[in-house]
Chimera marker file (.cmm) of the C-alpha trace (Angstrom):
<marker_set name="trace">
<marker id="1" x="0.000" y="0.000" z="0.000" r="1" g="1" b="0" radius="0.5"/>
<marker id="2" x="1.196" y="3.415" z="-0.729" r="1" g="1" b="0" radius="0.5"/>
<marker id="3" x="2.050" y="6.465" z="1.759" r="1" g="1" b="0" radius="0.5"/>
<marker id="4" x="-1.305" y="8.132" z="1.884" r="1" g="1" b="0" radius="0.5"/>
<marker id="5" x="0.684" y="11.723" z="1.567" r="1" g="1" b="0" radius="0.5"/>
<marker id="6" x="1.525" y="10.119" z="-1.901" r="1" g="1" b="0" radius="0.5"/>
<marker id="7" x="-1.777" y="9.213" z="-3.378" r="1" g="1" b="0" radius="0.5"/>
<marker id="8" x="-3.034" y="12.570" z="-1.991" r="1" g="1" b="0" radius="0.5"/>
<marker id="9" x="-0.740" y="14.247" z="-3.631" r="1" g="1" b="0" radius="0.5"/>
<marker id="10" x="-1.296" y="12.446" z="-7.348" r="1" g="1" b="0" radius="0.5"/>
<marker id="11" x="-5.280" y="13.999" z="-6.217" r="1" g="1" b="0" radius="0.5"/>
<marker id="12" x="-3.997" y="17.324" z="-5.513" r="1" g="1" b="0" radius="0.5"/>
<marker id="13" x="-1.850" y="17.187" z="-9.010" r="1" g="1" b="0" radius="0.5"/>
<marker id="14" x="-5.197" y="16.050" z="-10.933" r="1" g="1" b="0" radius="0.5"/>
<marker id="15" x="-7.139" y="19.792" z="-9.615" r="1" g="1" b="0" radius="0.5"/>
<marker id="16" x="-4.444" y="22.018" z="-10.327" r="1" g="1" b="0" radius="0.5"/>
<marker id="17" x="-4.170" y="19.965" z="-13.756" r="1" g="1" b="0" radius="0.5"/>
<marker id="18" x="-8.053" y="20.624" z="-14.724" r="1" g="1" b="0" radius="0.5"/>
<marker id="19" x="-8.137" y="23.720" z="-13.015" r="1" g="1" b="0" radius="0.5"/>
<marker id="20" x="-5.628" y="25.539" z="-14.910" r="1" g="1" b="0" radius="0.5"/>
<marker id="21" x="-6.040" y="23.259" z="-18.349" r="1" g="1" b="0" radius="0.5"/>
<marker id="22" x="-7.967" y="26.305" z="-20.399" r="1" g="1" b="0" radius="0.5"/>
<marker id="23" x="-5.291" y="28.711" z="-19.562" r="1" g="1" b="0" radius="0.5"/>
<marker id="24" x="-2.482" y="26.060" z="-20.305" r="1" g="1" b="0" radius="0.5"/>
<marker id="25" x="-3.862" y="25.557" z="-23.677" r="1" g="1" b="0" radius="0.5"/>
<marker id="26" x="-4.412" y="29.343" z="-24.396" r="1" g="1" b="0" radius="0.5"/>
<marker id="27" x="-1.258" y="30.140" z="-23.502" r="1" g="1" b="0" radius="0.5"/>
<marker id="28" x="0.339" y="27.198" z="-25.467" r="1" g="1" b="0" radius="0.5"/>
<marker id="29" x="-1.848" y="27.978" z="-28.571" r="1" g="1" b="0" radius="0.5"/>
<marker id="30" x="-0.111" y="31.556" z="-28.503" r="1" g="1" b="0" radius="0.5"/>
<marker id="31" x="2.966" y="30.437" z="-28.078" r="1" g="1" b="0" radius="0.5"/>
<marker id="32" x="2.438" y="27.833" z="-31.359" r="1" g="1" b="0" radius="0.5"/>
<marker id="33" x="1.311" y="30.431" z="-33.450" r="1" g="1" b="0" radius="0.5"/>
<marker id="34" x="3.470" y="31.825" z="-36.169" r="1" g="1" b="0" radius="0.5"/>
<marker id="35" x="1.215" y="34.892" z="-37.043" r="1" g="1" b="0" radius="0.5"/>
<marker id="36" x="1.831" y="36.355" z="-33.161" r="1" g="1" b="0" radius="0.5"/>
<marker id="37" x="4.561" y="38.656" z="-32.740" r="1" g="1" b="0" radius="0.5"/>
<marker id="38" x="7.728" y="38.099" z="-30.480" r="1" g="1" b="0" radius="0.5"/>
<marker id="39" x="6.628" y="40.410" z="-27.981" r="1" g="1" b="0" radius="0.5"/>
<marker id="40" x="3.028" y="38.754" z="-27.366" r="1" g="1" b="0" radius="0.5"/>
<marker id="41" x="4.908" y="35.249" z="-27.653" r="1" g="1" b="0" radius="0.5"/>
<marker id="42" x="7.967" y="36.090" z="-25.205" r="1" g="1" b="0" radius="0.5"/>
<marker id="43" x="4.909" y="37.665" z="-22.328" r="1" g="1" b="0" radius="0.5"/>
<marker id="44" x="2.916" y="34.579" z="-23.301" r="1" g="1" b="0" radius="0.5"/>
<marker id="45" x="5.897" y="32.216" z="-22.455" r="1" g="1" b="0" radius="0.5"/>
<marker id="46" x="6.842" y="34.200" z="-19.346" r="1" g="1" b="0" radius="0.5"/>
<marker id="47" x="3.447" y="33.714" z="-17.988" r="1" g="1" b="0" radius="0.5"/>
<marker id="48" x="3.227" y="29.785" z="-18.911" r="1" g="1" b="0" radius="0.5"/>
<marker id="49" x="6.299" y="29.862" z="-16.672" r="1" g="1" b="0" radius="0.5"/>
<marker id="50" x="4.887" y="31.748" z="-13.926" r="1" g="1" b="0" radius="0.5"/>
<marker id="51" x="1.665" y="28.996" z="-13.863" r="1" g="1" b="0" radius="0.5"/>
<marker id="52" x="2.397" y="26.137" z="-10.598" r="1" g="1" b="0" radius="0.5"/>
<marker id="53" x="4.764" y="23.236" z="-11.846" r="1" g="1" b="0" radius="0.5"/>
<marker id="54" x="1.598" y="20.830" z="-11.166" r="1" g="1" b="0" radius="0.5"/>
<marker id="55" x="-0.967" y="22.336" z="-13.456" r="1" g="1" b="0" radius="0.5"/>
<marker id="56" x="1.365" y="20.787" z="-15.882" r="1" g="1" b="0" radius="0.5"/>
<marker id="57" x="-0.407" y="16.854" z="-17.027" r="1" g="1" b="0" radius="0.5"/>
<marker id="58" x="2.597" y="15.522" z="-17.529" r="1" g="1" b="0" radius="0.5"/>
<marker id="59" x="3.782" y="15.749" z="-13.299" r="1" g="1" b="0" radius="0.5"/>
<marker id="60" x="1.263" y="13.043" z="-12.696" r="1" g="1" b="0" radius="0.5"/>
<marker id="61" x="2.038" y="9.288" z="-11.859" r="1" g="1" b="0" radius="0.5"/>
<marker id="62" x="-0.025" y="6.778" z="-12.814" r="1" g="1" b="0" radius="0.5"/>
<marker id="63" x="-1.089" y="4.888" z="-9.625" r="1" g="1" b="0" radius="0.5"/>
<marker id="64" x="-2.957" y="1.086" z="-9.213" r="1" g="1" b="0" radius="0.5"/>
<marker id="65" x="-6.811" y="2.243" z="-8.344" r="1" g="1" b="0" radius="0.5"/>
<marker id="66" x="-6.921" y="-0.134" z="-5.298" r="1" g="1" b="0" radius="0.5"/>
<marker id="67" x="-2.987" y="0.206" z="-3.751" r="1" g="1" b="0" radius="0.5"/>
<marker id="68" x="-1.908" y="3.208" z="-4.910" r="1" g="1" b="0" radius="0.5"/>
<marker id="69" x="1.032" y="1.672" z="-6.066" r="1" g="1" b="0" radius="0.5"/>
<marker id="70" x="3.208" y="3.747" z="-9.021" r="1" g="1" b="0" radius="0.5"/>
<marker id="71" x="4.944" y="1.272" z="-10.938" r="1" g="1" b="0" radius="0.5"/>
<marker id="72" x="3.574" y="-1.915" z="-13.127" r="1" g="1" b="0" radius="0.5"/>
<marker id="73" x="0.419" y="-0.633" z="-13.364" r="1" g="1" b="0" radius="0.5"/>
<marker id="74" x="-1.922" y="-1.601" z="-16.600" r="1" g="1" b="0" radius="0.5"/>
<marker id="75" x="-3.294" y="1.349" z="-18.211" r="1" g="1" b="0" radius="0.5"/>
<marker id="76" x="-6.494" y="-1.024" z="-19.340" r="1" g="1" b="0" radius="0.5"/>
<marker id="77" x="-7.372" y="-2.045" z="-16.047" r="1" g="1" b="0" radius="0.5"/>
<marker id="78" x="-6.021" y="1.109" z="-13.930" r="1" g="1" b="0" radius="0.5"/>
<marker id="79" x="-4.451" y="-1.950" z="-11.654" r="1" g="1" b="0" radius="0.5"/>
<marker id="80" x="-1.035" y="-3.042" z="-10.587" r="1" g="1" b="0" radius="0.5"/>
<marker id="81" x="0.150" y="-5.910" z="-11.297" r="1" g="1" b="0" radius="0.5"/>
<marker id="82" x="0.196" y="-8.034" z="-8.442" r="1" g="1" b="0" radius="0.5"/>
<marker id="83" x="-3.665" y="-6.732" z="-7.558" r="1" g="1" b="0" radius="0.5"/>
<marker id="84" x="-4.492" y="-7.553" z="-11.294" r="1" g="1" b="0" radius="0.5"/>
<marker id="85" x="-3.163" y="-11.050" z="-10.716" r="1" g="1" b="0" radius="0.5"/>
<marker id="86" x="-5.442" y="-11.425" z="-7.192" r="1" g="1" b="0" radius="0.5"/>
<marker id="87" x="-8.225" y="-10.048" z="-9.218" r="1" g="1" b="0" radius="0.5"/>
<marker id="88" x="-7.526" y="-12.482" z="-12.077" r="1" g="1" b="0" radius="0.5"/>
<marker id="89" x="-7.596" y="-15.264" z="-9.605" r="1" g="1" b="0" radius="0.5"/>
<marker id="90" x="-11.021" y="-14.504" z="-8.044" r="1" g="1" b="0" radius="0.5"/>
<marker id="91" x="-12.794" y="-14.026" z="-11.409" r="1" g="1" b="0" radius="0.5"/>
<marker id="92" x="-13.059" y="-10.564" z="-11.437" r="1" g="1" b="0" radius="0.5"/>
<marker id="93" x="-11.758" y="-9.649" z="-14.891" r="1" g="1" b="0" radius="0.5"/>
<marker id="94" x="-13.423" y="-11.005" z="-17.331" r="1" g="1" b="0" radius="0.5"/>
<marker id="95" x="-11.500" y="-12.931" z="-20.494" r="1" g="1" b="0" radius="0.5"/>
<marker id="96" x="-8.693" y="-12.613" z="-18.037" r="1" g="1" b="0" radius="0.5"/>
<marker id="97" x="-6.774" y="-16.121" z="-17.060" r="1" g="1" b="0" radius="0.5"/>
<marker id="98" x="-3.871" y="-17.108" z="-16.301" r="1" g="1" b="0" radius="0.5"/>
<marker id="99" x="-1.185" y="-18.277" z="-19.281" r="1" g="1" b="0" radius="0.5"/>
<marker id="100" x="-0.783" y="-21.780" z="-19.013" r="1" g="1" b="0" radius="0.5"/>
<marker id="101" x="1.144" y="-24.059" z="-21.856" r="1" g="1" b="0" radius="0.5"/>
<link id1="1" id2="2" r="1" g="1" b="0" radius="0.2"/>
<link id1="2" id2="3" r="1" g="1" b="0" radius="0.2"/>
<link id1="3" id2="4" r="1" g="1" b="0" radius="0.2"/>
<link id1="4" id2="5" r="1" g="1" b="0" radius="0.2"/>
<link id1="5" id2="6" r="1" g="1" b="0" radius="0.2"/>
<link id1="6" id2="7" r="1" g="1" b="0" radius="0.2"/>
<link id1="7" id2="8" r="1" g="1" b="0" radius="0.2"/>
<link id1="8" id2="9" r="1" g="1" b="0" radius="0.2"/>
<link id1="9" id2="10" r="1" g="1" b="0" radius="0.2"/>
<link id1="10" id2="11" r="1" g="1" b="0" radius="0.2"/>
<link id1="11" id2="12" r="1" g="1" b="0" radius="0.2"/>
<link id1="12" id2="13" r="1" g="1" b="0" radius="0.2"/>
<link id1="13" id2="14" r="1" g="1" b="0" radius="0.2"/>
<link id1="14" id2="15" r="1" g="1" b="0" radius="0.2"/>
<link id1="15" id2="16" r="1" g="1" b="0" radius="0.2"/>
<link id1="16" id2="17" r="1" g="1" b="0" radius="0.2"/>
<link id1="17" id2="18" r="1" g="1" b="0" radius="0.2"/>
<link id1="18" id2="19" r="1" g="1" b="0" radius="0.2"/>
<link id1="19" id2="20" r="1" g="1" b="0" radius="0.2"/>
<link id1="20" id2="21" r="1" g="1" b="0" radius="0.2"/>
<link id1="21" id2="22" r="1" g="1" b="0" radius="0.2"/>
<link id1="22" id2="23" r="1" g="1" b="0" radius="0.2"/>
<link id1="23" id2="24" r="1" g="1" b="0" radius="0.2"/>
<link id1="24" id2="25" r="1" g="1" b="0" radius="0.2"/>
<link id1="25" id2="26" r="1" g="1" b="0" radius="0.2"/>
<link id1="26" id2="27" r="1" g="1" b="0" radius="0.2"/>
<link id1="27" id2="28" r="1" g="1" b="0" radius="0.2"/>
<link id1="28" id2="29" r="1" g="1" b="0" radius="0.2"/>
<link id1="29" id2="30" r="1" g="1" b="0" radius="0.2"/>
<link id1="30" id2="31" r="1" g="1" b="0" radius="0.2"/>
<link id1="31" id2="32" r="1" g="1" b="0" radius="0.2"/>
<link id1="32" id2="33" r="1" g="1" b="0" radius="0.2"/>
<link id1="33" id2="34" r="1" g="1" b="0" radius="0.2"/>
<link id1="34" id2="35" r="1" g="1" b="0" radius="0.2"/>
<link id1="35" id2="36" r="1" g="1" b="0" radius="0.2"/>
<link id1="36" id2="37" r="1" g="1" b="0" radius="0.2"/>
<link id1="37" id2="38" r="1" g="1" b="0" radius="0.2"/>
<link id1="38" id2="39" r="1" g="1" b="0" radius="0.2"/>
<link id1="39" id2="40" r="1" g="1" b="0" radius="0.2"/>
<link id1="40" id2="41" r="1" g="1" b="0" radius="0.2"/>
<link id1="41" id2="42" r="1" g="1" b="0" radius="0.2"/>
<link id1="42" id2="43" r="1" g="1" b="0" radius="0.2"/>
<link id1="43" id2="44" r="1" g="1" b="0" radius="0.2"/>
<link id1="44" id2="45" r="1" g="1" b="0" radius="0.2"/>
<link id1="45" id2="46" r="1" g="1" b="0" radius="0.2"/>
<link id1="46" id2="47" r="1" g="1" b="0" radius="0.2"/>
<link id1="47" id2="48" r="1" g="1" b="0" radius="0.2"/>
<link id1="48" id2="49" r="1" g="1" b="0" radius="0.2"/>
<link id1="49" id2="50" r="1" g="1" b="0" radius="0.2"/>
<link id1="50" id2="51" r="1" g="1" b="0" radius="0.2"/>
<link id1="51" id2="52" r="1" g="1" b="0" radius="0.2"/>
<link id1="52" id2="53" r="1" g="1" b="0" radius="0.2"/>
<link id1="53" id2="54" r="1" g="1" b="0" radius="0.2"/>
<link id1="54" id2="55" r="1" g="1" b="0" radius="0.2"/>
<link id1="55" id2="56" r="1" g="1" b="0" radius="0.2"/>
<link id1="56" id2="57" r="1" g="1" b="0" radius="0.2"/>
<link id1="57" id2="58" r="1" g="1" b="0" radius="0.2"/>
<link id1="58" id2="59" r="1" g="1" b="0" radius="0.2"/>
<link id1="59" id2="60" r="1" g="1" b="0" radius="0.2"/>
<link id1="60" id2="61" r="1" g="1" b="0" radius="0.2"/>
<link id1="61" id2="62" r="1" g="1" b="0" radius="0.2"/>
<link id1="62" id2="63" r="1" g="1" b="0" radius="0.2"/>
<link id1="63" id2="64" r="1" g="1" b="0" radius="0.2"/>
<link id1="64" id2="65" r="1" g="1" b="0" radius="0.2"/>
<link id1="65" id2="66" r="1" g="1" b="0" radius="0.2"/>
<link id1="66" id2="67" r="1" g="1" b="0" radius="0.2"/>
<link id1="67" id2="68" r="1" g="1" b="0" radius="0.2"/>
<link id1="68" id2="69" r="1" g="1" b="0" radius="0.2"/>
<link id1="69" id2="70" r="1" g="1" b="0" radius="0.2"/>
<link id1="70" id2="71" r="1" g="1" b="0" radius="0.2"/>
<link id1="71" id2="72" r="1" g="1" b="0" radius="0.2"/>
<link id1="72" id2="73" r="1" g="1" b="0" radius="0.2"/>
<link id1="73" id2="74" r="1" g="1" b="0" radius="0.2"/>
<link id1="74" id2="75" r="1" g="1" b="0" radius="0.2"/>
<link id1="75" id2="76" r="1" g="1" b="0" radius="0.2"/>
<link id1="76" id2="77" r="1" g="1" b="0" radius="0.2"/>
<link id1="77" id2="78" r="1" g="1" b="0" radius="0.2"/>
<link id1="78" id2="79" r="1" g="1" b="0" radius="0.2"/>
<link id1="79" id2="80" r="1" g="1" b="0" radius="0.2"/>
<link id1="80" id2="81" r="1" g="1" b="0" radius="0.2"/>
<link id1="81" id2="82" r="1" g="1" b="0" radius="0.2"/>
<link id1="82" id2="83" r="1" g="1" b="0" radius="0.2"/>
<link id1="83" id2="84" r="1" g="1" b="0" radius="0.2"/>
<link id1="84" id2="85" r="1" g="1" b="0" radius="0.2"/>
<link id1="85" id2="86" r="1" g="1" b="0" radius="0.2"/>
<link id1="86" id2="87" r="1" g="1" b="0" radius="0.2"/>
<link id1="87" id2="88" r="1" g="1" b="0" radius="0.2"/>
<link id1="88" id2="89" r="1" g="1" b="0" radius="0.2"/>
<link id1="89" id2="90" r="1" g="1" b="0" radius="0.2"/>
<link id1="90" id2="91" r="1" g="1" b="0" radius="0.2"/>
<link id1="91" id2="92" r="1" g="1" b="0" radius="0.2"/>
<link id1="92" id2="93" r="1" g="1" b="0" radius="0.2"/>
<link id1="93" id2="94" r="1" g="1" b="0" radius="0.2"/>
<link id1="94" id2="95" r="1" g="1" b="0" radius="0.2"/>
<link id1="95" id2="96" r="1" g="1" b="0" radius="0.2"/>
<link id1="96" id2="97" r="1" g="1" b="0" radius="0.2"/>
<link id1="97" id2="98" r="1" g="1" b="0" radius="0.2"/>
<link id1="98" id2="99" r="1" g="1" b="0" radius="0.2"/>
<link id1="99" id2="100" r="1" g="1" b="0" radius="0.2"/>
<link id1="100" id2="101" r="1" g="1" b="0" radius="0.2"/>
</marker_set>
């Protein structure tokens, strides 16, 4: 199981994401346009800087839905591996079974 500080903090990183996501995008879609001069483009880059690390998308960690865990986990089933396994064993994910040959 994961340090609870940890998984709240992957939360925390997902609001300031979606908070400031319109103003991200703005900002980004001046800064990508060729027709805007260097002036608007240099003020529009200063104040992409000035926005928190965290509203960036790219901070976050993918974390297992049930452990918290950070690392092995399927994006298909939002699960690590080892509680993708114990669900695999009960049943719980369907056209899911063990390899066997």
């Amino acid at each position: 199981m994961a340090k609870k500080s940890m998984v709240a903090r992957e939360v925390k990183r997902a609001k300031i994401a979606s908070k400031y996501a319109a103003k991200r995008a703005a900002l980004k879609a001046v800064i990508s346009d060729r027709n805007v001069s260097r002036e608007q483009m240099e003020e529009a880059l200063v104040k992409l800087q000035k926005l928190p690390r965290d509203a960036s998308p790219c901070r976050r960690q993918r974390r297992c839905r049930v452990s918290g865990r950070p690392h092995a986990v399927y994006r298909k089933f939002g699960l690590s591996r080892n509680k993708l396994r114990e669900a695999t064993m009960r049943g719980d994910v369907p056209g899911l079974v063990k390899a066997s040959w």
